[in-house]
PALUM-11784 format. One line per 2 residues: number of its first residue (from 1); their letters; for each residue x, z, y of C-alpha. Coordinates in steps of 0.2 Angstrom, whole numbers. Layout:
# PALUM-11784
NUM> a> X Z Y; ...
***
This chain:
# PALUM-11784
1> xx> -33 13 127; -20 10 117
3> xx> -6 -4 121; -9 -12 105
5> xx> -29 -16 107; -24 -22 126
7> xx> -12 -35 118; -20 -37 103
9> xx> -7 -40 93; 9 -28 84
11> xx> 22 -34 75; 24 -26 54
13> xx> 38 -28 44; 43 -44 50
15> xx> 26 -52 55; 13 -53 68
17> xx> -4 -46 67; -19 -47 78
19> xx> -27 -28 81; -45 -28 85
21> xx> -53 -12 94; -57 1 83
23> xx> -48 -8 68; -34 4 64
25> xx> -19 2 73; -3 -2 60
27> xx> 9 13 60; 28 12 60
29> xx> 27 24 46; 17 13 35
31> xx> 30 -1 40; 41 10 31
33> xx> 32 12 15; 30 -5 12
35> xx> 50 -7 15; 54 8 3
37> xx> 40 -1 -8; 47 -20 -7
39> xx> 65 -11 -9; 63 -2 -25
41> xx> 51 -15 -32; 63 -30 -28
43> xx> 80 -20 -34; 70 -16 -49
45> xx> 63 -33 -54; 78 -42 -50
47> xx> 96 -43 -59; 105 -35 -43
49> xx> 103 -18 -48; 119 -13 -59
51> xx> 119 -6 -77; 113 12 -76
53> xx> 110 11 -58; 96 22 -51
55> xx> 83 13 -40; 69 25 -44
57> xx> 66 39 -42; 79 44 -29
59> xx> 83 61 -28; 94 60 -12
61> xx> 87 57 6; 82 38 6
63> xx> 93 29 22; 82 15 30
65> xx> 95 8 40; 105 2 23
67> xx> 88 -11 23; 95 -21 37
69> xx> 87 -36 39; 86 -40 21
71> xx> 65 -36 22; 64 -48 36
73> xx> 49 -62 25; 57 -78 22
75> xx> 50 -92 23; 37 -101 10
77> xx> 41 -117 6; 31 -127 -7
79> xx> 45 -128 -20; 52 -108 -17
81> xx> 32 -105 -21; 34 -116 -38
83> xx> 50 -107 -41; 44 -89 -43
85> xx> 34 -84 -56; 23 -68 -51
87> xx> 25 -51 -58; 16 -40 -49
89> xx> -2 -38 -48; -6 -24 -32
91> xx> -21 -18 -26; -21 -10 -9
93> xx> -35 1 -5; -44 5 12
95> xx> -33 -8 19; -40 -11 37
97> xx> -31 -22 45; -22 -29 32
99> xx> -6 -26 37; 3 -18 19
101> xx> -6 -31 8; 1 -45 20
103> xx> 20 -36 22; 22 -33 2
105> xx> 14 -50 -3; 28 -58 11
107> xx> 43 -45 5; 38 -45 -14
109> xx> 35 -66 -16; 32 -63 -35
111> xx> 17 -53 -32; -1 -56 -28
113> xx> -12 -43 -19; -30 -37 -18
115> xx> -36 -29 -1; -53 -18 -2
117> xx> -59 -11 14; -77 -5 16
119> xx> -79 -12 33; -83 -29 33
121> xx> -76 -31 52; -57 -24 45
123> xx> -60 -39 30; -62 -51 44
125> xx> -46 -45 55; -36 -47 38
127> xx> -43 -62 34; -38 -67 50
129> xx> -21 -61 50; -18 -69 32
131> xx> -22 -87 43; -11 -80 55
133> xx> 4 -76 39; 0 -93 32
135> xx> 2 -102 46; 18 -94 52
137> xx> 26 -99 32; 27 -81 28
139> xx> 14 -80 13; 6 -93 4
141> xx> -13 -94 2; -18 -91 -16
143> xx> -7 -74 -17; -18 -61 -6
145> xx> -37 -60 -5; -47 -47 3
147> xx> -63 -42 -1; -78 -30 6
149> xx> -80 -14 -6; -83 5 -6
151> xx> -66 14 -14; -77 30 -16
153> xx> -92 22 -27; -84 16 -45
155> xx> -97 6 -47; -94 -4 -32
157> xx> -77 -4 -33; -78 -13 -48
159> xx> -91 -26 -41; -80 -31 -27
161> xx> -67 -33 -39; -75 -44 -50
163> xx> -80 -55 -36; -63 -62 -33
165> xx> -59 -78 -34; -43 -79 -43
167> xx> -43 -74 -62; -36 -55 -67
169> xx> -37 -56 -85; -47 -46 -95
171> xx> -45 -26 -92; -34 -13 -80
173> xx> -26 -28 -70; -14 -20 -58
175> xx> 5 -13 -59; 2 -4 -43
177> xx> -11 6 -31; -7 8 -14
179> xx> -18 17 -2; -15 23 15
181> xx> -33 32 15; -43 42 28
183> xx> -35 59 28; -35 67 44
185> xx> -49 83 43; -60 85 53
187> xx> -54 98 65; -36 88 68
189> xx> -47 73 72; -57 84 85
191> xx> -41 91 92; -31 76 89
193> xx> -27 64 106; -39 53 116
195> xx> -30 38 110; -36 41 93
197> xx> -55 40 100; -52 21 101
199> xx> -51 17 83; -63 21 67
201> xx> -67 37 64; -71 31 48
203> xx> -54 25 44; -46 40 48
205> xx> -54 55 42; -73 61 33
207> xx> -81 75 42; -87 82 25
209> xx> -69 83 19; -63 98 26
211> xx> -43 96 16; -42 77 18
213> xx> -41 73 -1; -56 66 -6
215> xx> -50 47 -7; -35 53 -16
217> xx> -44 60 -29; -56 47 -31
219> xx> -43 34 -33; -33 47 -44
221> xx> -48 49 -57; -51 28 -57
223> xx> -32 25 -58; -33 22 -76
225> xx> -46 12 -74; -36 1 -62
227> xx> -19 2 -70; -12 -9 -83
229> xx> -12 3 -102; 5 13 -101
231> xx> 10 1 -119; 13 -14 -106
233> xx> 28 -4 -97; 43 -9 -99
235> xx> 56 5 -101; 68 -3 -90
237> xx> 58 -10 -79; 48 6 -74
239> xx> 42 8 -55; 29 16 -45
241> xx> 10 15 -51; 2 23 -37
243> xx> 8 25 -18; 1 34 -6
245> xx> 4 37 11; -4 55 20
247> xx> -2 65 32; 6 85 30
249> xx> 18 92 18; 3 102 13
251> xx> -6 86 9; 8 78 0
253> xx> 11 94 -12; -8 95 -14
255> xx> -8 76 -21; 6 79 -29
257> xx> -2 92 -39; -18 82 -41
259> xx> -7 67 -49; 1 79 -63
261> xx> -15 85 -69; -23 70 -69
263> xx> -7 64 -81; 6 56 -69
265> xx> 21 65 -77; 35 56 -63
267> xx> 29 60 -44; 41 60 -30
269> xx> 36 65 -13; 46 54 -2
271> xx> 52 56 15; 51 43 34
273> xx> 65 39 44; 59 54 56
275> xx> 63 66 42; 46 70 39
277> xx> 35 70 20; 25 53 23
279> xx> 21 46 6; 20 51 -13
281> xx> 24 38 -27; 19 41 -46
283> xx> 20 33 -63; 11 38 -80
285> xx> 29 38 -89; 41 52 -89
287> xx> 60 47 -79; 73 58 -74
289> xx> 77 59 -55; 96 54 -50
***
């Protein structure tokens, strides 16, 4: 079994989370998505970045350890919550435990954040793990809510949505889709290592989907849907609509190609401190890389 489910606990981008057996286990590499994420985002939306400077996309190999501790969540006190007005409305699809709505609403304190999960027993751990985020003054209540909903059903999608109790306006509400989805195949899964036996299957791969893209499309085709219409960018204020994580290079250059067609016209296939294609991010406006 792993060491996680015997402790019950892992530490993510600064906080702690309870794990729950077969709940997914949180992955180092995920933790560094939701860094790259909260530092492009927070760069971007701030006044620190200098005139002309490039935060996104970045053309060169992105160095983790110029992060430092600067990701570490501060803490949330009543009057830093009344001082920061949010900007950023994300939605994190087939979130499990959690853990990258929790890390980007504590690393990104002008945002709120929508969890969808379809199994009702991952909605419980994340509820419980906001308690846990709350309590330790890393997030306030009122800026994440998770909710029960199938990601591969529209219709139901839309339902859950819907159901949430804090208002999202009328329309495509969200400046960002973040997804880290089930995409092992089938055949990894069945070759893959014991310790993988102990959590969902469901959560990590579809024995019908034989190239591990069928959540990736399905998110894909409802993005616009989702999004917030392209007139309501701001040219200098530009980021990342959709951010996925996956699994091979082959994947990444297979989403890649799926997110052009579909009309995303700025894609970047970004790398994880192993050196290794780990997840994709794409808006709907043309930029040049740097």
């Amino acid at each position: 079994m792993p060491l996680q489910y015997l402790i019950g606990r892992v530490d993510f981008c600064g906080l702690t989370l309870a794990v729950r057996e077969p709940i997914l286990i949180p992955r180092p590499e995920t933790e560094a998505m939701c860094e790259w994420t909260s530092y492009v985002f927070n760069r971007k939306l701030s006044n620190q970045n200098a005139q002309g400077e490039c935060i996104w996309p970045i053309k060169v190999p992105f160095d983790f350890l110029s992060l430092g501790t600067s990701n570490t969540p501060t803490k949330c006190s009543s009057s830093s919550k009344s001082q920061i007005a949010p900007k950023l409305r994300i939605l994190d699809l087939c979130s499990g435990s959690g853990c990258i709505s929790l890390a980007l609403a504590s690393l990104l304190p002008q945002s709120y954040v929508v969890g969808v999960d379809l199994n009702p027993s991952a909605v419980a751990l994340s509820n419980l793990n906001q308690q846990k985020a709350i309590q330790q003054g890393n997030i306030s209540h009122e800026r994440v809510q998770f909710v029960k909903g199938d990601v591969l059903n529209a219709i139901d999608l839309q339902r859950a949505l819907s159901s949430l109790d804090f208002n999202l306006g009328t329309g495509p509400p969200f400046d960002l889709i973040i997804s880290n989805p089930p995409y092992v195949t089938k055949l990894l899964y069945e070759s893959s290592q014991i310790e993988l036996k102990y959590e969902d299957k469901h959560a990590l791969c579809i024995d019908e989907d034989e190239s591990g893209l069928l959540f990736y499309s399905k998110i894909i085709e409802q993005a616009n849907y989702l999004l917030k219409p392209l007139s309501e960018l701001n040219s200098d204020r530009i980021l990342p609509e959709l951010i996925f994580e996956f699994g091979t290079t082959q994947q990444g250059r297979a989403i890649k190609k799926l997110l052009i067609n579909t009309g995303f016209l700025t894609v970047q296939i970004v790398k994880d401190p192993f050196n290794r294609d780990r997840w994709i991010a794409a808006t709907r406006k043309k930029l040049n890389e740097c």
